[in-house]
C-alpha positions, -999 to 999 in steps of 0.1 A, spaced: -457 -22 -847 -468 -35 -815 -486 -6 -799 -473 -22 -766 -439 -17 -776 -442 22 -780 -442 29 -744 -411 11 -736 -394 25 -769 -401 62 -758 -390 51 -721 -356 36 -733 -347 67 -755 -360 87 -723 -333 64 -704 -305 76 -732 -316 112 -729 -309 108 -688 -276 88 -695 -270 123 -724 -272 143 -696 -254 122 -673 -225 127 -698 -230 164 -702 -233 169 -663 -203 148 -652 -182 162 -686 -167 181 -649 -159 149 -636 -137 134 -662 -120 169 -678 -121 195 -650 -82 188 -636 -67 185 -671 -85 217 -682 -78 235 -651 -39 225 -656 -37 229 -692 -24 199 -700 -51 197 -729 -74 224 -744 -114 220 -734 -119 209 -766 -92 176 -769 -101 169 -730 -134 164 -745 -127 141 -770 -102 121 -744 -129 121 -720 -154 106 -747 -125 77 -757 -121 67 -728 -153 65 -712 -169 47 -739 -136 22 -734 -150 12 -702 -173 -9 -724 -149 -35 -728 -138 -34 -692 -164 -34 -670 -190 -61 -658 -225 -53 -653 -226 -54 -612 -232 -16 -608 -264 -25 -633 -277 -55 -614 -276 -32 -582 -293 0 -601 -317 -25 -613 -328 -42 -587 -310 -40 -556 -328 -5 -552 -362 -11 -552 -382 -45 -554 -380 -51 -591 -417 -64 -587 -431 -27 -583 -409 -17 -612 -436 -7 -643 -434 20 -668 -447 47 -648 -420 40 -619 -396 42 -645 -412 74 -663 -410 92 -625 -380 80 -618 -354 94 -650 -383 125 -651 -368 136 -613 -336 129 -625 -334 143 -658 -351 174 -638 -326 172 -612 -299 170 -633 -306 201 -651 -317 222 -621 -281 216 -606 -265 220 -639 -279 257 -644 -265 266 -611 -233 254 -618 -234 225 -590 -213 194 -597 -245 168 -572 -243 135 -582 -264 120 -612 -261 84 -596 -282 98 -565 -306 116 -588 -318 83 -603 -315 63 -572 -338 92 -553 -359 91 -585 -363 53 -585 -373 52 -551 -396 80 -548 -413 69 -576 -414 31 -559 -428 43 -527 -454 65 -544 -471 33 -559 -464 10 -530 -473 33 -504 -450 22 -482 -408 21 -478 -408 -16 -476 -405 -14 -509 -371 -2 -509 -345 -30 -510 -327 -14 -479 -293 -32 -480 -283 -16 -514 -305 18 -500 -272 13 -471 -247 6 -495 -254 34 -514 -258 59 -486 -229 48 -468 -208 51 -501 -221 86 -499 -194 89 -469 -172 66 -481 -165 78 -519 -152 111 -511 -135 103 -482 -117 78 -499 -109 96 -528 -95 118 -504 -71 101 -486 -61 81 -514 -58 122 -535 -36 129 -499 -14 95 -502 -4 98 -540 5 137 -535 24 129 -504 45 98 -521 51 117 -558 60 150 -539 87 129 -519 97 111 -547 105 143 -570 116 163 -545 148 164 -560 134 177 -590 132 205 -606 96 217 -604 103 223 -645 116 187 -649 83 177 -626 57 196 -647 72 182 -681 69 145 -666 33 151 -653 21 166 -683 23 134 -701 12 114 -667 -22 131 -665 -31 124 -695 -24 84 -684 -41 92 -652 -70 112 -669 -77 80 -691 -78 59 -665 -101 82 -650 -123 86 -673 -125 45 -677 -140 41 -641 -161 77 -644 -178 54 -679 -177 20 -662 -199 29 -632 -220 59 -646 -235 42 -680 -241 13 -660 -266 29 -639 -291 36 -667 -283 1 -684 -294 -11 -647 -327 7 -652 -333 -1 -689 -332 -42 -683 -352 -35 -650 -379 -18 -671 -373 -52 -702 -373 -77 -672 -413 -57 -659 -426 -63 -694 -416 -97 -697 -389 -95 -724 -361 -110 -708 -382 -142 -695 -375 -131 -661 -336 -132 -662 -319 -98 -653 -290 -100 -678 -286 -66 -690 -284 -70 -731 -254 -63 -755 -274 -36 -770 -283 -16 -741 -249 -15 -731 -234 0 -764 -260 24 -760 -261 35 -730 -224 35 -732 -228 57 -764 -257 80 -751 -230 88 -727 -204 98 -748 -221 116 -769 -236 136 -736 -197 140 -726 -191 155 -757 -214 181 -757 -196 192 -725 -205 210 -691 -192 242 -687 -206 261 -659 -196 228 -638 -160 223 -654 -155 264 -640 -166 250 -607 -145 218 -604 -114 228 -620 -109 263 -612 -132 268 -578 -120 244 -560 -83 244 -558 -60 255 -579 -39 226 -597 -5 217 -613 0 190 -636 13 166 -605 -17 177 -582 -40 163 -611 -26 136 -617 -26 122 -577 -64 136 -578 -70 113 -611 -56 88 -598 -72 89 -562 -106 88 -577 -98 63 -604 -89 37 -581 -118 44 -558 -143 43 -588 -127 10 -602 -128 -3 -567 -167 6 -558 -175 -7 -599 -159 -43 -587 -182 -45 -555 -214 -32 -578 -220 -2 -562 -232 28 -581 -212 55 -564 -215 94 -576 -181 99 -595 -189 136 -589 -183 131 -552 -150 109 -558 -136 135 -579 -140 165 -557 -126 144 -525 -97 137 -545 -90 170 -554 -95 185 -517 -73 160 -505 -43 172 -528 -57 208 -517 -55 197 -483 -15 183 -486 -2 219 -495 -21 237 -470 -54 234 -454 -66 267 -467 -59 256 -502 -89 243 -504 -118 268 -511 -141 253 -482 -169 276 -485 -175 268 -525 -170 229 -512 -199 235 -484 -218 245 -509 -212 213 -535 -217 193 -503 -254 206 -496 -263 199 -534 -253 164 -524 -271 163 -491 -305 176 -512 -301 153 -542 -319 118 -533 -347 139 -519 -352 166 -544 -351 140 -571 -374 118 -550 -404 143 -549 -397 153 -589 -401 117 -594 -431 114 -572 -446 145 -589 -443 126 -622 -448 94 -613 -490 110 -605 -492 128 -635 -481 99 -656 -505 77 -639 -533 104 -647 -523 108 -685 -514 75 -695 -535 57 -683 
């Protein structure tokens, strides 16, 4: 074997390891309000989730990928050791958060990563391509805000149109909605997450000159990051799934099925414009905003004050991970 090719082999299946734990950290995103109603047990919400995210495979462009890979950071600067810092402060984020139970986003993780890793080499910002750094920052605002109000306008139609109903007659129905509502969920939650580390994997091909200069992200590194995912989602998330579906707000079967379907249709709507948005954020605006339609202290604000400054530190925590690495990598492989 090409002793060139090692490198990028042990920096692909470092890529799959992040997009793992991606699937293990977010497991909250996609199961949290059909656990927390009982609709299904921990373990079949599992295997839904799985389906259904690695669905999005047959769904989904690769936009959110042609953003992650090169609408971050100058894909000129990209090299192995930018990518080595930059899924290192991820990964390390990611697992930090994780062991204290905080649902922060894994999409910021490897953006932060990417770019602190970028700007460490370059020595300067300019590096950063700054109207995705914008897109993505605003959509910081923008995701949860929107999954909110769109959580608020699907409780406040289903409510009036069963309000005739029985609440037993409205549980049975939305029993068997959530799970639709779940899937679909789950669909955009896969469609924009795996695409992120697909968007890194072809940046990292495209550096060493195996895609002849075309950023086309390959069949291959799709299904796999796709299945790396998956597999992570499988393995499950607990102390985050306690957070999300039990912490936040408590839920029927109706609330979580006007949460779904707030934050599927904001996730399938940022994955159409390319933007890698943080599906942790999308969920837990969607589920505050059907918190919020009952009454405004439904919503557990101090627990949400504290997801909120595990957003606010994610880019930059990741970022100086990444930058850490991206020094040491440069002193050990040289």
């Amino acid at each position: 074997m090409d002793s060139a090719l090692l490198p990028i082999i042990g920096l692909i299946t470092l890529a799959l390891v992040f997009d793992f734990l991606n699937g293990f950290h977010d497991a909250a995103n996609s199961i949290a309000t059909i656990i927390s109603t009982r609709v299904l047990s921990p373990r079949q919400a599992i295997i839904w989730a799985t389906f259904f995210n690695m669905v999005a495979f047959f769904i989904f462009n690769h936009e959110v990928a042609k953003t992650m890979g090169k609408g971050i950071v100058d894909i000129a600067v990209i090299d192995n050791h930018v990518v080595f810092g930059a899924l290192m402060g991820a990964c390390g984020w990611n697992i930090i958060t994780w062991y204290y139970g905080l649902p922060s986003s894994s999409s910021h993780a490897l953006i932060g990563g990417l770019a602190g890793a970028a700007v460490v080499k370059a020595g300067s910002t300019k590096v950063l391509v700054m109207s995705g750094i914008i897109k993505v920052v605003a959509f910081i605002a923008i995701a949860p805000l929107l999954g909110l109000m769109l959580g608020l306008f699907f409780g406040v139609v289903v409510y009036r149109l069963f309000s005739k109903s029985t609440p037993s007659k409205v549980d049975r129905f939305f029993r068997k909605g959530e799970l639709l509502s779940s899937a679909t969920y789950c669909m955009g939650h896969g469609g924009n997450d795996a695409q992120k580390t697909m968007g890194i994997i072809t940046g990292l091909l495209v550096s060493n000159g195996y895609l002849g200069g075309k950023f086309e992200v390959p069949g291959w590194v799709a299904a796999a990051c796709y299945a790396a995912m998956g597999i992570g989602t499988m393995s499950g998330g607990w102390r985050i799934v306690k957070t999300m579906g039990q912490k936040l707000s408590k839920l029927k079967p109706v609330d979580g099925f006007c949460a779904e379907a707030g934050a599927a249709t904001t996730l399938f709507f940022a994955s159409s414009m390319g933007v890698p948005v943080s599906t942790t954020h999308t969920i837990t605006g969607a589920i505050m905003g059907v918190g919020t339609m009952k009454r405004f202290s439904a919503v557990k604000w101090g627990v949400a004050g504290q997801i909120v400054w595990a957003w606010i530190l994610t880019i930059p925590g990741a970022a100086l991970i990444s930058a850490v690495f991206y020094l040491l990598s440069n002193v050990i492989f040289k």
